[in-house]
C-alpha positions in Angstrom: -13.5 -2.7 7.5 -17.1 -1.3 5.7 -17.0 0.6 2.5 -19.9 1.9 0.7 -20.8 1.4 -2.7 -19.9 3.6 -5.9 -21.1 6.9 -5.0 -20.8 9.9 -7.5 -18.4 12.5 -6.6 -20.0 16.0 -6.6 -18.1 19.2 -5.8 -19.0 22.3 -3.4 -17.5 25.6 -3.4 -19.1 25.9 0.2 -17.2 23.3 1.8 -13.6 23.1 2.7 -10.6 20.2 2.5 -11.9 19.1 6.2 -15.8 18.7 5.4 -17.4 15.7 3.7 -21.3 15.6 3.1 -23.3 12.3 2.1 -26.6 10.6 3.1 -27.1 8.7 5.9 -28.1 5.8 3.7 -24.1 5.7 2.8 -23.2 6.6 6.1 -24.9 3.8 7.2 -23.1 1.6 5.2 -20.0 2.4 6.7 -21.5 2.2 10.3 -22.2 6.0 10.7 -25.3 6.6 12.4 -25.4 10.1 13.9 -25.4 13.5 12.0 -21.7 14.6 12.2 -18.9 12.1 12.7 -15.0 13.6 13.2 -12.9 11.0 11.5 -9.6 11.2 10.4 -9.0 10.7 6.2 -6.0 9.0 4.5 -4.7 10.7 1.2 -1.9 8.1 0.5 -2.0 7.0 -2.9 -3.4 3.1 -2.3 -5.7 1.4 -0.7 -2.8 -1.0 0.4 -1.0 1.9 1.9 -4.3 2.6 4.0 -5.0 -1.0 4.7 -0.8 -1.1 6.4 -2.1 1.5 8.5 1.1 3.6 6.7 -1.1 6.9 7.0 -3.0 8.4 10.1 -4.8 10.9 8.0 -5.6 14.3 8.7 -8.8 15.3 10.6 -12.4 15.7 8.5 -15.6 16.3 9.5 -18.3 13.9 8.0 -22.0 15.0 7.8 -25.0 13.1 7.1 -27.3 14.8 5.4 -30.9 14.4 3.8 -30.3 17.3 1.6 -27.5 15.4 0.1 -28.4 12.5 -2.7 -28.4 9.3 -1.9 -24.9 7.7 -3.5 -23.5 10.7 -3.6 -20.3 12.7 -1.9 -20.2 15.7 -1.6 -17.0 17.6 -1.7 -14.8 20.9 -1.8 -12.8 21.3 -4.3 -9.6 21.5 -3.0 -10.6 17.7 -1.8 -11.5 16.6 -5.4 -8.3 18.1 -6.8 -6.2 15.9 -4.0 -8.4 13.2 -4.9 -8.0 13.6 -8.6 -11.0 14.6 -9.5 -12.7 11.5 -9.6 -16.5 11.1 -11.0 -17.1 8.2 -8.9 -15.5 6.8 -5.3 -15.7 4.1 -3.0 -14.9 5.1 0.7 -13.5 2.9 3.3 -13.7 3.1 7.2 -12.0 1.2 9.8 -13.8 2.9 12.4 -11.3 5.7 12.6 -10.1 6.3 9.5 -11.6 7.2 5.8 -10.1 6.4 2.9 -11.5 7.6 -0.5 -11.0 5.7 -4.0 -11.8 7.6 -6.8 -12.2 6.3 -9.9 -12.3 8.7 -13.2 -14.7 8.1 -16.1 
């Protein structure tokens, strides 16, 4: 499993629950190398449940983007309010599936 590093949550009235910006940089990190990648994301609560393979998640759309700061995510805010709104966030892929920890100031 990859994971990218603490990345600052921002939020974007332009994009929907299924869209997900960040910059290749931190979609390298999780082995993402071309411009948009359909993945599947996992809202159960915990990592562990993600990690058990207890969710399939529901399918997203993940952009790379160079317009989009580097250790950031960019959001919409119907996302950030399932998420919590968290000002920071660590995703994880297993090649299939994203999982996004947020963590609040």
């Amino acid at each position: 499993m990859k994971k990218t590093g603490t990345l600052k949550v921002s939020v974007s009235a332009n994009l929907g629950r299924e869209h997900l910006v960040m910059h290749p940089n931190d979609g390298f990190d999780l082995g993402l190398l071309r411009v948009e990648h359909p993945v599947r994301l996992c809202l159960r609560p915990t990592l562990e449940d993600y990690l058990k393979g207890l969710d399939d998640g529901d399918p997203v759309n993940v952009a790379l983007r160079n317009d989009c700061q580097n250790e950031t995510l960019l959001i919409g805010a119907r996302l950030y309010d399932q998420l919590g709104r968290p000002a920071r966030a660590v995703v994880f892929f297993d090649g299939n599936r994203l999982f996004i920890r947020g963590q609040t100031p």
